[in-house]
C-alpha positions as CSV (number, residue, x, y, z in Angstrom):
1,X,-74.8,84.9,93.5
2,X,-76.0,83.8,90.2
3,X,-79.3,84.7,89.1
4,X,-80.9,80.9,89.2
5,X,-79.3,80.9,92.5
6,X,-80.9,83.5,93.4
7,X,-84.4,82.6,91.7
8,X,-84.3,79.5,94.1
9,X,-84.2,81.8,97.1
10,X,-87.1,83.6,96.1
11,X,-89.1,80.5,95.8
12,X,-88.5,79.5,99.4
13,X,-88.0,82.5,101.4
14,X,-92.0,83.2,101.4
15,X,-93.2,79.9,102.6
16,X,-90.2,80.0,105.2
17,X,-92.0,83.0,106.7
18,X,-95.7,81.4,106.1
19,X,-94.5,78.2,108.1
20,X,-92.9,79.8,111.3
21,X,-96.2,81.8,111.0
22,X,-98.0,78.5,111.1
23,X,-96.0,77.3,114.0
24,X,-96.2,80.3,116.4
25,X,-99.9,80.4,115.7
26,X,-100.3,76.5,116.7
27,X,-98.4,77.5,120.0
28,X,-100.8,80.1,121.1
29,X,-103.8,77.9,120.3
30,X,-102.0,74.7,122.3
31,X,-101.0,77.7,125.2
32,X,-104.8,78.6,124.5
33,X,-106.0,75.1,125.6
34,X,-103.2,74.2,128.1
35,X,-102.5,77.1,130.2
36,X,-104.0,80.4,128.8
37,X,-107.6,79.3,129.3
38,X,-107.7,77.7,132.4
39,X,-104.9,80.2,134.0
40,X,-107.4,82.8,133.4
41,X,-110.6,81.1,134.8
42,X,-109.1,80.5,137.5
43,X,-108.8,84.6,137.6
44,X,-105.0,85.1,136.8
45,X,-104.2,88.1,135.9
46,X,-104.6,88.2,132.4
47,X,-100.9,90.6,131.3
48,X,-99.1,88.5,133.3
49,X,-100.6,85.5,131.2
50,X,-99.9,87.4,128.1
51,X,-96.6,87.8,129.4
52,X,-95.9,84.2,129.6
53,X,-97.4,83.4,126.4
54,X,-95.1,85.7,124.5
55,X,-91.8,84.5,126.8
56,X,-92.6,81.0,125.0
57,X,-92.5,82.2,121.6
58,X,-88.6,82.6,121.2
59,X,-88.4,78.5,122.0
60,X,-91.5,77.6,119.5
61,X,-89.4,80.1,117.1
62,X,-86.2,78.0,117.4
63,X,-87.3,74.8,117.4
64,X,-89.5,75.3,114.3
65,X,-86.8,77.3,112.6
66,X,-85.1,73.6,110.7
67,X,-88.9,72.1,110.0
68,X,-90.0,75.2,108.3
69,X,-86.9,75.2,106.6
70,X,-87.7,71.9,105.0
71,X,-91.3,72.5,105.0
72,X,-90.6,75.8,102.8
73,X,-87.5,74.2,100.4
74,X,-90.5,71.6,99.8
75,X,-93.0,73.6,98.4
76,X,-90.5,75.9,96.6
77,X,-88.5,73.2,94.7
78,X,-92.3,71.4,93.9
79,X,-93.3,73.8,92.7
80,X,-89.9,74.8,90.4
81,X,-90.0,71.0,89.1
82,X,-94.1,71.0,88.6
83,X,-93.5,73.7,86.3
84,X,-90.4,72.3,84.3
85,X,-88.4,75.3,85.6
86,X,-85.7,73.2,87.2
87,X,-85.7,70.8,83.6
88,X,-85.0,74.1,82.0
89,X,-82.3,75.2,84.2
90,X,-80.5,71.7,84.0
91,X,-80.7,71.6,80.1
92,X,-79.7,75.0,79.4
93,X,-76.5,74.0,81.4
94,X,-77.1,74.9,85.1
95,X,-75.1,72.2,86.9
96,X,-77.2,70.4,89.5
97,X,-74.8,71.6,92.5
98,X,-76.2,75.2,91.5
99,X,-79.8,73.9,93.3
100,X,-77.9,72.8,95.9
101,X,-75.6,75.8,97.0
102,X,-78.6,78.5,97.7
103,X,-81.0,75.9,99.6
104,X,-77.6,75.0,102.0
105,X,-76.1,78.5,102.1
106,X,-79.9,79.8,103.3
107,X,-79.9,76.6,105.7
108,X,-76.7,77.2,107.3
109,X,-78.1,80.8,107.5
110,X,-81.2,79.5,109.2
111,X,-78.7,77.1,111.6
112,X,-76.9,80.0,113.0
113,X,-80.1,82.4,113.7
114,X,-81.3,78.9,116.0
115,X,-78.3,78.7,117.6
116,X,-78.3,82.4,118.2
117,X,-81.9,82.5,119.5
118,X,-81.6,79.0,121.8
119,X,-78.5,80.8,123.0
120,X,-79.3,84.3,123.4
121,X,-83.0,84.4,124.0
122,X,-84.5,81.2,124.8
123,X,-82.4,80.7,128.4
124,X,-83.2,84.6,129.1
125,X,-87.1,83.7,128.4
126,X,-87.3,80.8,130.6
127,X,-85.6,82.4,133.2
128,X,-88.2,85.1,133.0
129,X,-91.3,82.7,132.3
130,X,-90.2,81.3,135.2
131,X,-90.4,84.9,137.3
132,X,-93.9,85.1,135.3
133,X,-95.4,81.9,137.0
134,X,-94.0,83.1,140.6
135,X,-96.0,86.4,140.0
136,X,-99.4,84.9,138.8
137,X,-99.0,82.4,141.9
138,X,-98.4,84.7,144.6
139,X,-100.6,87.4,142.9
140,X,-103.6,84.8,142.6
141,X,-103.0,81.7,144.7
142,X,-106.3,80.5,143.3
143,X,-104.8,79.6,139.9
144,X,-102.9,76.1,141.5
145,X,-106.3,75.1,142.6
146,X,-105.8,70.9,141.1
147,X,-107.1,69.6,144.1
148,X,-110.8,66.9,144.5
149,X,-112.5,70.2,143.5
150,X,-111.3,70.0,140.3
151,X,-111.8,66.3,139.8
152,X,-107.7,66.4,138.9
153,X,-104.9,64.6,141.0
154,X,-101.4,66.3,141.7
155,X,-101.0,70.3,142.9
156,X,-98.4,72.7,143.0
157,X,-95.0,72.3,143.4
158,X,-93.0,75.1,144.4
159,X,-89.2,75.6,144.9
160,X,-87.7,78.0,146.9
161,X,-84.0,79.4,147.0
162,X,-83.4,77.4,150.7
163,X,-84.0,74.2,148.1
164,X,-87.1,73.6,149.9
165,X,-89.9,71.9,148.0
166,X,-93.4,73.3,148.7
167,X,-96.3,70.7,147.9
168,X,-99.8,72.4,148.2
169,X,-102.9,69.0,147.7
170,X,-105.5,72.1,147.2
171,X,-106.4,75.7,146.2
172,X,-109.4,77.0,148.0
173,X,-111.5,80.3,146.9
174,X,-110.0,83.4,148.9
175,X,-106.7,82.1,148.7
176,X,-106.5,79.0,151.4
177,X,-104.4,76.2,150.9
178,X,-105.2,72.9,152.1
179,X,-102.4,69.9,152.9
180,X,-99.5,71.9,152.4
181,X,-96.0,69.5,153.2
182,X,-92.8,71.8,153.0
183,X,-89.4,69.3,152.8
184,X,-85.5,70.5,153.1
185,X,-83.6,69.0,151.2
186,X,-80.0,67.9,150.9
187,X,-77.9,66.8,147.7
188,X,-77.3,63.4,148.3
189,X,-79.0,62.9,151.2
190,X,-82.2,62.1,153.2
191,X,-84.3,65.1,153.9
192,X,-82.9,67.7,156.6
193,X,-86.3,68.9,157.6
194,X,-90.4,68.4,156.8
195,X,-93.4,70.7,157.9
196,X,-96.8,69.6,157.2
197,X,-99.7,71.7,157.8
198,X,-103.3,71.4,157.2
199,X,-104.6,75.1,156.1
200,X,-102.1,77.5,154.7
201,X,-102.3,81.0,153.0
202,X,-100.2,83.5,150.6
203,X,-101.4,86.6,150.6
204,X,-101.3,88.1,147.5
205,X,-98.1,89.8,146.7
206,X,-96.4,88.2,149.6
207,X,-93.5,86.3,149.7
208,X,-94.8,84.6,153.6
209,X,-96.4,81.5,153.5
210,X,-98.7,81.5,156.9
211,X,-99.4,78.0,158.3
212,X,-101.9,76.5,160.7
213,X,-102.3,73.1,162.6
214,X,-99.4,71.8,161.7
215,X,-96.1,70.0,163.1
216,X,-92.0,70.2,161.9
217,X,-90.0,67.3,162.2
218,X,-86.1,67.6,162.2
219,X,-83.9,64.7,161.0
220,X,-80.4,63.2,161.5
221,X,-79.3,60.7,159.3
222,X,-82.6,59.8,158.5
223,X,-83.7,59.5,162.0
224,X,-86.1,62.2,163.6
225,X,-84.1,64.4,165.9
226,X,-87.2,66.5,167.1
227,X,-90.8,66.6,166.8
228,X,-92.6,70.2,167.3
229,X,-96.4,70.7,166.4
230,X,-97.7,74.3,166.1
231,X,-100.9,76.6,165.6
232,X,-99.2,79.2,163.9
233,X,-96.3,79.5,161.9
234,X,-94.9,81.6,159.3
235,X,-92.7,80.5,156.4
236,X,-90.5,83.1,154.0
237,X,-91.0,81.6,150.6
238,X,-88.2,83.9,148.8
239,X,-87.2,82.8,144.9
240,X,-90.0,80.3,144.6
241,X,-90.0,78.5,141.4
242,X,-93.8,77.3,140.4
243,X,-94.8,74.4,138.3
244,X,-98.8,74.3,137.4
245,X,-98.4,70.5,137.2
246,X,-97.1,69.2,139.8
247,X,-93.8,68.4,138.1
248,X,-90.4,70.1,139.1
249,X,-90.6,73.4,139.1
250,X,-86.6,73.9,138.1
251,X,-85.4,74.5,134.7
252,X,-84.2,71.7,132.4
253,X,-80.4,71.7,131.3
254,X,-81.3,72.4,128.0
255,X,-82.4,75.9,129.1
256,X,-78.8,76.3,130.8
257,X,-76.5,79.0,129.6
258,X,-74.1,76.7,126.9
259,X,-70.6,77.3,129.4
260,X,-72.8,76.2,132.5
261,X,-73.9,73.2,130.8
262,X,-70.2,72.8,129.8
263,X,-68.6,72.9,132.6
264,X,-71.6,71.0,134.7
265,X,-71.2,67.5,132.7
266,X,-66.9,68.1,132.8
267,X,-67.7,67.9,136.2
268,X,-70.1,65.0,136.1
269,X,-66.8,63.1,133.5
270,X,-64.4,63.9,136.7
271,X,-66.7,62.3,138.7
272,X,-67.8,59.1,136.8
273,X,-71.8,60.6,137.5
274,X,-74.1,59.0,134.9
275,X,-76.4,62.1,133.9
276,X,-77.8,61.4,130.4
277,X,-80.4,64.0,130.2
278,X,-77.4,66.6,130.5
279,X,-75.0,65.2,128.1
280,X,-78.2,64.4,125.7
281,X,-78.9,68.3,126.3
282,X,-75.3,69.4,125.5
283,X,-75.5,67.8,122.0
284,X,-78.9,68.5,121.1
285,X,-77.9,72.5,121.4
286,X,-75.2,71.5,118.6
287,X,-77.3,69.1,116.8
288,X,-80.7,71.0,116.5
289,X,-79.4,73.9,115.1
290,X,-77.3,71.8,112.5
291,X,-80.6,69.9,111.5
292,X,-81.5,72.6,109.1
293,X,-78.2,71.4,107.2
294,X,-78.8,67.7,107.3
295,X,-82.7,68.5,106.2
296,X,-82.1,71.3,103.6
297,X,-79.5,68.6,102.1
298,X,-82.2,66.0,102.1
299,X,-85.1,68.8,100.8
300,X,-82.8,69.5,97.7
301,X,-81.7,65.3,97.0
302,X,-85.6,64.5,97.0
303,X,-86.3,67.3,94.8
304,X,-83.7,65.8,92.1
305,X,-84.4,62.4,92.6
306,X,-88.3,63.7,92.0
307,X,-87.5,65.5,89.0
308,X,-85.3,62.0,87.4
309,X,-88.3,60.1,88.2
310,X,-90.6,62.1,86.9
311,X,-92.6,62.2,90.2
312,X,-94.5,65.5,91.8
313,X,-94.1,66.6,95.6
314,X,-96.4,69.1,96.9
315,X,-98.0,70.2,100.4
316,X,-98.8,66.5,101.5
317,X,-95.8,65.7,101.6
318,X,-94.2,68.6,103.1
319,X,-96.4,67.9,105.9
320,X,-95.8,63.9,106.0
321,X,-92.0,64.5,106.1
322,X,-92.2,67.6,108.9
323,X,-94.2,65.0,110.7
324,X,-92.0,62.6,110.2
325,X,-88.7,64.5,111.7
326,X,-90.6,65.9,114.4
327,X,-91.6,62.5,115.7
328,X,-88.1,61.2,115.4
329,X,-86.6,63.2,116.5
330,X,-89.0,63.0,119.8
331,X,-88.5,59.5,120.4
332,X,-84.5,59.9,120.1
333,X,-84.7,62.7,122.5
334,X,-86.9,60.5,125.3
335,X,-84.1,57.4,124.7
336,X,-81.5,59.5,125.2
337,X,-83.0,61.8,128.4
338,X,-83.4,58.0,129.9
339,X,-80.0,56.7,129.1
340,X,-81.4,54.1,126.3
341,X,-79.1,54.9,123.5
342,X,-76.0,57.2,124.3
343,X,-76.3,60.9,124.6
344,X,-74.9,61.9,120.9
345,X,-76.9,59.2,118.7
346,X,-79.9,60.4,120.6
347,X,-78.5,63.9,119.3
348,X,-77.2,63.7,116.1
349,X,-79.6,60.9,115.2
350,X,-82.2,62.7,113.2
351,X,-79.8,64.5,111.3
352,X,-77.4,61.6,110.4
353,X,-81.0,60.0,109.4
354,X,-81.6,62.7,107.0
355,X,-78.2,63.0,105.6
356,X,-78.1,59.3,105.1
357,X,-81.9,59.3,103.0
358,X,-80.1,62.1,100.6
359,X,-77.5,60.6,99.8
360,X,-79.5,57.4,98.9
361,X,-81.9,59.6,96.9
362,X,-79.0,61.4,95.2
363,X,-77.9,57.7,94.6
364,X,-81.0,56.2,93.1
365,X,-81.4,59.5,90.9
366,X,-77.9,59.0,89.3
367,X,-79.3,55.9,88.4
368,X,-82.2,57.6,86.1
C-alpha cells in the first residue's frame, strides 16, 4: 500500500474507534433509561442486569459498525480537503481512484467483521440475553410488576418449551401474581388448552408456577371438551422465555443462526407461505453488512465532488447524513417486516440509495 493510501487510513481509523465509542455509550444510557433503571428498582439483581446490558453490546456493535464507518471517512476526508491535502495529492499526480481504494478496502474490511459479529456473536448473545431475563424473573418476580400499580397497561408474557403462553395482569410485593391466564397452543390451530387463575406465585429460583382459585378448560376443535375449577394447582414452567413488555417473548429471525433461517423460508417457498419478516431478515443479514461498501463509496464521491466545488464538510454533516441512513433504513426495514415493498428492496434499499447518490456526485464533480 502506497504511502497516501496509507495516510488516508490514518485519518479515519481514529474517529472509526471514537464513533463505535459514541454508539456503545448511547446504548448503555438508552438501556440506562429503558431497562437498567427500572429493572433495578424494582430490586433485580443488579449482575444479572449487568449481564444483560453487556449481552446487547455485540448487536449495538454491529449495527453501528457501517454508520461509524461513514461517520469516520467524513471527518477524515473533511478534514484532508479543509486543509488542501487532498488538492496536493491530486496535483502532484495521485490519481483520484487512489482515495477511493483505502476508504473501500477498509470498508469491506469493516463489512466482513459485521457479518462475522451478527453471525458469530450476536445470535449466541440473544440466546443468552434471553437465559438472562428468565433468571432475573424467576430470581425476582417483582421486576414484571406493569400492572394498575404502576399506572402502565400490559404485563409479562412468558413462553415456555410446552409452547404455552403465560400472561401475568400484575406483580405484587413478595412475589404474588395476580390474573395470571396460561394458553396451549397449537400451530395452526385454535388453542388446545387455557388456565386462568386469580393469585399465582414463583418462588424464587423455581421453575413451578403455584396457582390459586382458578379453573382449566380443555378444547376440541374449538369447542370446550371439559371444564375443571381448582384451589390449588401447580404448573412446571421449564425453558420460559420472558418479555418485560408484554410483547413476544421469542426471538426474531433475524437473531436465527444464517442456515436455520435458510432452510426455514426454503420451506416457507415449498409451501407458498407468505412470511415477509423472514425473507426481509434473510437479506438484511447480507445487506447490512454490505452497507459499509455502498456508504464508504458514497463517503469518498461526496468528498471529491466537495473538493471540485470548492465546498467544506465537517461534523454537521457527518451527523445529518448518519441520521439520515439510520432513518432509512428504518422505515424500509418496517415496509418490508409488513409485506409493503418486497423483502430485498426493503433490504438492499439503503444501500442501492447510497450507491446511486455517488455515482451522481461523482457525476456532477466531473462536471467541475
Amino acid at each position: 500500500m502506497r504511502r497516501f493510501e496509507r495516510y488516508v487510513l490514518a485519518e479515519i481509523l481514529p474517529p472509526l474507534v471514537g464513533a463505535l465509542a459514541v454508539v456503545i455509550v448511547l446504548l448503555l444510557l438508552a438501556l440506562l433509561e429503558g431497562a437498567i433503571a427500572p429493572l433495578l428498582a424494582k430490586g433485580a439483581n443488579p449482575l444479572l442486569v449487568a449481564r444483560l446490558v453487556a449481552l446487547n453490546i455485540p448487536e449495538a456493535v454491529a449495527q453501528a459498525l457501517p454508520i461509524a464507518l461513514m461517520f469516520a471517512a467524513l471527518l477524515g476526508l473533511s478534514r484532508l480537503a479543509a486543509d488542501s491535502e487532498i488538492k496536493a495529492a491530486l496535483a502532484s499526480g495521485v490519481p483520484a481512484s487512489r482515495l477511493f481504494r483505502p476508504v473501500l478496502l477498509l470498508a469491506a474490511g469493516v463489512a466482513l467483521l459485521s457479518f462475522g459479529l451478527s453471525e458469530g456473536l450476536v445470535t449466541r448473545a440473544k440466546v443468552q440475553a434471553q437465559a438472562v431475563q428468565r433468571e432475573i424473573v424467576l430470581d425476582n418476580p417483582r421486576v414484571i410488576g406493569l400492572g394498575a400499580r404502576d399506572g402502565q397497561s400490559g404485563g409479562l408474557v412468558l413462553r415456555d418449551a410446552l409452547n404455552r403462553a403465560i400472561s401475568v395482569g400484575e406483580a405484587l410485593p413478595g412475589g404474588e401474581l395476580r390474573d395470571l391466564r396460561i394458553v396451549t397452543m397449537q400451530a395452526g390451530l385454535p388453542p388446545r388448552e387455557v388456565i386462568t387463575a386469580r393469585r399465582g406465585r414463583l418462588e424464587p429460583g423455581s421453575n413451578v408456577l403455584e396457582l390459586e382459585d382458578g379453573q382449566r378448560v380443555t378444547f376440541q376443535n374449538a369447542r370446550p371438551v371439559t371444564v375443571l375449577t381448582f384451589q390449588r394447582g401447580t404448573l412446571p414452567v421449564q425453558d420460559v422465555q420472558a418479555s418485560f413488555d408484554g410483547g413476544d417473548a421469542s426471538l426474531g429471525p433475524i437473531y436465527l443462526p444464517l442456515p436455520d433461517l435458510i432452510a426455514r423460508t426454503n420451506t416457507y417457498r415449498q409451501q407458498n407461505v407468505r412470511a415477509p419478516a423472514d425473507f426481509t431478515a434473510l437479506h438484511r443479514k447480507f445487506a447490512e453488512p454490505l452497507a459499509a461498501l455502498a456508504l464508504a463509496f458514497f463517503v469518498v464521491s461526496l468528498a471529491v465532488f466537495a473538493f471540485r466545488s470548492g465546498q467544506n464538510l465537517g461534523l454537521v454533516w457527518a451527523l445529518l447524513l448518519s441520521f439520515a441512513y439510520y432513518a432509512t433504513w428504518s422505515v424500509f426495514r418496517v415496509m418490508g417486516e409488513n409485506g409493503a415493498v418486497p423483502p430485498a428492496l426493503a433490504a438492499y434499499a439503503p444501500d442501492l440509495i447510497a450507491v446511486l447518490a455517488g455515482v451522481v456526485l461523482l457525476g456532477w464533480a466531473s462536471r467541475r
